[in-house]
C-alpha positions, 0 to 999 in steps of 0.5 A: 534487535527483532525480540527489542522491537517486538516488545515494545510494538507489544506494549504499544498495542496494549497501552503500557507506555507512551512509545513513539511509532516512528521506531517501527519503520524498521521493524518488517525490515529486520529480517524476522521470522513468519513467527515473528510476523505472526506474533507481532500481528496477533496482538492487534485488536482486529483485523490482523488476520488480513494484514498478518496474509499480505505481510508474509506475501510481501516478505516471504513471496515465494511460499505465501504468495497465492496469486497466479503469475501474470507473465507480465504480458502487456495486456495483463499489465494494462488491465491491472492499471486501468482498473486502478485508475477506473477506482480512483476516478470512481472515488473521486467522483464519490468524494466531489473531487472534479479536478481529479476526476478531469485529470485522470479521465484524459490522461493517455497510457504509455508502456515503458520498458525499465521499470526503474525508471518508472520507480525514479519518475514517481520518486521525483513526481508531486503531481502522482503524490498529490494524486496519492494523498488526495486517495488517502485524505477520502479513504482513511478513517480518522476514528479508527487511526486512533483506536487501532494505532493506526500511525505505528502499523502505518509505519510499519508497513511504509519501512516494509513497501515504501507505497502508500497504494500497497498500505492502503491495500493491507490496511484496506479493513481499517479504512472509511471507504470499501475501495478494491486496490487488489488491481494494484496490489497484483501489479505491485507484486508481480513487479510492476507499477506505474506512475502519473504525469500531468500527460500521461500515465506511464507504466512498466514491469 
C-alpha cells in the first residue's frame, strides 16, 4: 500500500496526473519506513528538508527527536503555553483582529491533570476552532498553496497529527507570516497541550 501511495504522491508533485489529495491522509500513517519519509519529502520542490525533520520526529520520536525532555514540570508546561498564546495575541494585533486580541489578553489559565480530557474539551469546543482558523486565515500564503501543492501536504500531515498548530509548525517555510509556533510544537511533543474556552485556557500534560 506504501509503494501505491508513494507513486502517486510522486506524480502529484511532479504534475503527471490530476490526483485527488485527499487520498494522502493516510499516507504517514501506514507505518512507512524513515526511506519512505525521506523519499516522499525529497520530491518537494523546496523546503522538505524541515518538513522531512519534523516528519521523522513525530513518527519516529525516540531516534530524531532532539528536544531535551521538559519533565513535565508545571512551569515548563505553562511557559510553553503562555508563550503560544503571547504569539498569537501578538499575530492578532498585526492582522486587526481586536476581538481575538481582547478575548485571549483576559483569559485565566487553569492546569488540569487528564490530559484526555484536555483533548475531548477541544475536540467538542468551536470557540478554540475558530481561535485556530482565524491564526490560519493570517498566516497561510494562498500564492504558495498553489504553487507547492500545499492541500496534498496538508493532508498528509492532518492524517499524521490531527493538529492545525503542529501543521502550521512543519509547514512554517511555506507560510505568509514568520510566526514561532516551536512553543507548542514542544508542548505538543512532550505530551501536552491545551485548549480555549470562553473563560479560561486550560491545559494539561
Amino acid at each position: 500500500i506504501m509503494n501505491d501511495i508513494l507513486k502517486l504522491w510522486n506524480e502529484y508533485w511532479t504534475g503527471q496526473s490530476e490526483i485527488d489529495y485527499s487520498i494522502f491522509y493516510t499516507m504517514l500513517i501506514e507505518e512507512p519506513t524513515e526511506t519512505d519519509i525521506v523519499k516522499a519529502f525529497d520530491v518537494i520542490p523546496e523546503y522538505s528538508e524541515f518538513i522531512k525533520e519534523r516528519v521523522l520526529e513525530i513518527i519516529f520520536p525516540e531516534k530524531h527527536f532532539k528536544e531535551d525532555n521538559l519533565k513535565c514540570s508545571s512551569t515548563n508546561l505553562l511557559m510553553l503555553v503562555k508563550l503560544d498564546i503571547e504569539n498569537i495575541i501578538n499575530l492578532f494585533k498585526k492582522f486587526g483582529e481586536k476581538s481575538g486580541v481582547d478575548t485571549l489578553s483576559k483569559l485565566k489559565y487553569r492546569r488540569l491533570d487528564n490530559i484526555e480530557l484536555i483533548k475531548e474539551i477541544k475536540y467538542n469546543n468551536p470557540f478554540h476552532s475558530e481561535i485556530i482558523v482565524t491564526l490560519g486565515d493570517c498566516i497561510i500564503d494562498s500564492d504558495k498553496k498553489i504553487e507547492f501543492g500545499f492541500e496534498g501536504l496538508h493532508e498528509a500531515l492532518y492524517g499524521l497529527t490531527n493538529n492545525f498548530q503542529v501543521i502550521y509548525h512543519i509547514m512554517s517555510e511555506l507560510l505568509l507570516e514568520e510566526y514561532d509556533f516551536s512553543n507548542y510544537y514542544k508542548l505538543w511533543m512532550n505530551g501536552g497541550d491545551y485548549v480555549i474556552t470562553n473563560d479560561s485556557i486550560l491545559y494539561a500534560i
